[in-house]
N, C-alpha and C positions, 0 to 999 in steps of 0.2 A: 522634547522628550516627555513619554509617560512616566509617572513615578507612581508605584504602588507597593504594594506589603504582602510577601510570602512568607509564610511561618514565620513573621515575626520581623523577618529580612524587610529591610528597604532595597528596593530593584526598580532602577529606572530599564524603560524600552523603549523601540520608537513605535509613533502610531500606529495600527493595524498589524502587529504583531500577534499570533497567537499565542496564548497562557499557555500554553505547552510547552513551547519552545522558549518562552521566558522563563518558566516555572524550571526546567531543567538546566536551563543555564545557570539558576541560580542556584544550584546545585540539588531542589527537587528530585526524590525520584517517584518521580509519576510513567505509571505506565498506560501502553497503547497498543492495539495491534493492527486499526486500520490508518495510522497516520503516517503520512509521508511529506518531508519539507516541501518537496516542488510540483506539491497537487492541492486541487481547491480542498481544503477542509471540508467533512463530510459527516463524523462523528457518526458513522454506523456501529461501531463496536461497543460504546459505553465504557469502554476500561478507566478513562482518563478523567475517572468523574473526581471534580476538587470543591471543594465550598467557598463562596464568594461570598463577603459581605458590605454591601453599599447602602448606606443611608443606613442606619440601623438594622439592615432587616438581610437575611441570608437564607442561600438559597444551595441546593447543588447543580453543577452543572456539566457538561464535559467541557474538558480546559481546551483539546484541540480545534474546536471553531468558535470559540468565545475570545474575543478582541480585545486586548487588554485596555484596562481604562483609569483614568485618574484617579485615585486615591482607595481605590477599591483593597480589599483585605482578602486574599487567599490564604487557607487553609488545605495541605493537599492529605494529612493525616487522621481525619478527626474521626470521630466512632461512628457518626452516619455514613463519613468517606468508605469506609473498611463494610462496615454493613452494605449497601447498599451495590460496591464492587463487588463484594462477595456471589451477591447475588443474580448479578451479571452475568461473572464467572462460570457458574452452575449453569445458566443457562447456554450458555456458549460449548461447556464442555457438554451438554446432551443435546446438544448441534452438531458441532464437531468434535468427541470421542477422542479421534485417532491425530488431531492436532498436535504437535510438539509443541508448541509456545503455546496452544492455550494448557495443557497439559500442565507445561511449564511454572504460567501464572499462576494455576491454581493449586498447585501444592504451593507455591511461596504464600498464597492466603490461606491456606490451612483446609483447604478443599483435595475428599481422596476421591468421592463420589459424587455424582449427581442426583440430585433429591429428583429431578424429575425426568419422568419417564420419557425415553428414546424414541422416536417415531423412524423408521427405517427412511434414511434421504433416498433422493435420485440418485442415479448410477452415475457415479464421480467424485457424490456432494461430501465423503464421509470427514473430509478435513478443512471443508469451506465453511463461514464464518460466513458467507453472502454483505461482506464489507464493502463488496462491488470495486475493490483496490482496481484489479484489473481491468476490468472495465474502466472504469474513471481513466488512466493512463493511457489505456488506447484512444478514444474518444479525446481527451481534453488536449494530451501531449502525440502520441502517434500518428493522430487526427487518420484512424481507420475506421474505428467504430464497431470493430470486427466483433466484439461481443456486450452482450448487454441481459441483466437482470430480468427474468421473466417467469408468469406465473405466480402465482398466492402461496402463503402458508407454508404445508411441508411439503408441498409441489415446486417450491419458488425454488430457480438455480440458476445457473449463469449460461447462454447458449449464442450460438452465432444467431444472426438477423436471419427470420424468415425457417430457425432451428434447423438452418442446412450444417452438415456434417462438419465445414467450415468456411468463413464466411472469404466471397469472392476480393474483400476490401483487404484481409491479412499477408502481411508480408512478412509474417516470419519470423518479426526482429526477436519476441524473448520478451518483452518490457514487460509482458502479462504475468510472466512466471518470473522473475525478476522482481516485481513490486511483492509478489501475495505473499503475505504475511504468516500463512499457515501451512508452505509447500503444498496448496491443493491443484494448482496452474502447472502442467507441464507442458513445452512446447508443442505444438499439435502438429504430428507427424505429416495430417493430411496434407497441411501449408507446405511442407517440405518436399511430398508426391509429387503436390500439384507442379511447382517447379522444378525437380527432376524432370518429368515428362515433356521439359520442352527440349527444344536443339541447343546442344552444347552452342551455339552463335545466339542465342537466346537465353541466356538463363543471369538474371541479376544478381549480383552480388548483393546480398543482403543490405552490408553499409551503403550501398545505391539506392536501394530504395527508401534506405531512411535520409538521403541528400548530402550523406557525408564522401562520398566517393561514386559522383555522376557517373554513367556511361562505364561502371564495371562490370566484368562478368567473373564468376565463379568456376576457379579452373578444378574444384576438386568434390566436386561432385555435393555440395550444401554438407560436406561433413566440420563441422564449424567449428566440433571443439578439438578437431587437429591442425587449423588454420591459422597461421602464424597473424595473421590482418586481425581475427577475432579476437588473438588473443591480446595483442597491442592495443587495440581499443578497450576492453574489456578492462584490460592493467591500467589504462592512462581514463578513463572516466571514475575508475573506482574513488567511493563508494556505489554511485550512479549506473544505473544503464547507459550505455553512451547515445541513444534516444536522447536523452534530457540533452546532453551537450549537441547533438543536432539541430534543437529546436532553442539553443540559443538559453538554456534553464540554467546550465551546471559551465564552468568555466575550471575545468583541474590546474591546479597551479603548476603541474607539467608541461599543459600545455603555454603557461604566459610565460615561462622560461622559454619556451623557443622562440 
């Protein structure tokens, strides 16, 4: 076990654990908007910035891909913490404006405006954080790869491979708008067309194609949130996408009861 110092707290971990998730266990409140337990750490949002201090000497850092280490001293309060979040913040809300959670964070920081000026996004972007959440999910746990960050500056947004309408590797499941952290991800109706348009003797069940129920097909036309199947899985993965329990990530303790 790691043993180290949060506000003061002694808190052991085990190794390769992230300071975020220690940091909150320990009853911490440190906040995030691109972090999620059963994805690589990526620290695109800045939110979860804490001050570490090792060997005499201290630094800020974000807590969610920083690995926790022996004897190190975290601080998740301190007036560079708040400053420096502060300034994040601002910047995120003249990114994304119309966010609820970043909206959220930043009245709790004492944030009503943004000092700097708004650049008009791409058509979609007005609530994305470009965390690349979604992305990351499909790719690392979906393993479709269906969408992906593209583009510089205040052109950069999130688009299928090759910026087709929707990308031929998508299947549908939800995990993209399910992880994002800012509701800017809504399920892409195209993915939904494209499967309607085949022959009812053809059309997969969603949970088929994510390998949780082979060789099914969809008797009700992909309307999914009147689908008793959807909504079972849905109840029995929660918190989770039921993706993550597909690929073997999340195990519901409803399920180890049967």
């Amino acid at each position: 076990m790691t043993t180290l110092t949060i506000d003061g707290k002694t808190v052991s971990a085990k190794p390769g654990e992230s300071l975020l998730d220690v940091a909150r266990r320990s009853g911490a409140e440190v906040p995030s908007l691109c972090h999620h337990p059963l994805l690589v750490p990526y620290g695109a949002c800045r939110v979860c910035l804490v001050e570490v201090s090792k060997n005499g000497k201290s630094k800020l850092t974000t807590s969610c891909n920083y690995e926790v280490q022996d004897g190190i001293e975290v601080r998740t309060d301190t007036a560079g913490v708040r400053k420096h979040r502060k300034a994040v913040l601002e910047l995120l809300l003249a990114l994304a404006p119309e966010a609820p959670a970043v909206q959220g964070l930043a009245r709790a920081n004492g944030i009503t405006a943004a000092r700097y000026q708004r650049i008009e996004p791409p058509s979609g972007r007005a609530r994305c954080i470009l965390c690349g959440q979604c992305s990351r999910v499909c790719t690392e746990v979906v393993g479709a790869a269906a969408l992906c960050l593209s583009k510089r500056g205040d052109r950069r947004g999130l688009v299928a491979p090759f910026e087709e309408r929707v990308a031929q590797s998508c299947i549908a499941c939800g995990a993209c708008a399910h992880v994002c952290p800012t509701d800017a991800v809504e399920m892409e109706s195209a993915a939904i067309e494209r499967l309607r348009a085949l022959s009812a003797d053809r059309r997969p069940c969603r949970y088929a194609l994510m390998g949780m129920m082979p060789g099914a097909l969809c008797p009700n036309n992909y309307d999914c949130a009147l689908c008793e199947v959807d909504q079972r899985f849905q109840e029995a993965s929660s918190p989770h996408h039921p993706v993550f329990v597909a690929r073997g990530l999340h195990r519901p303790k409803a399920w180890e009861e049967r």
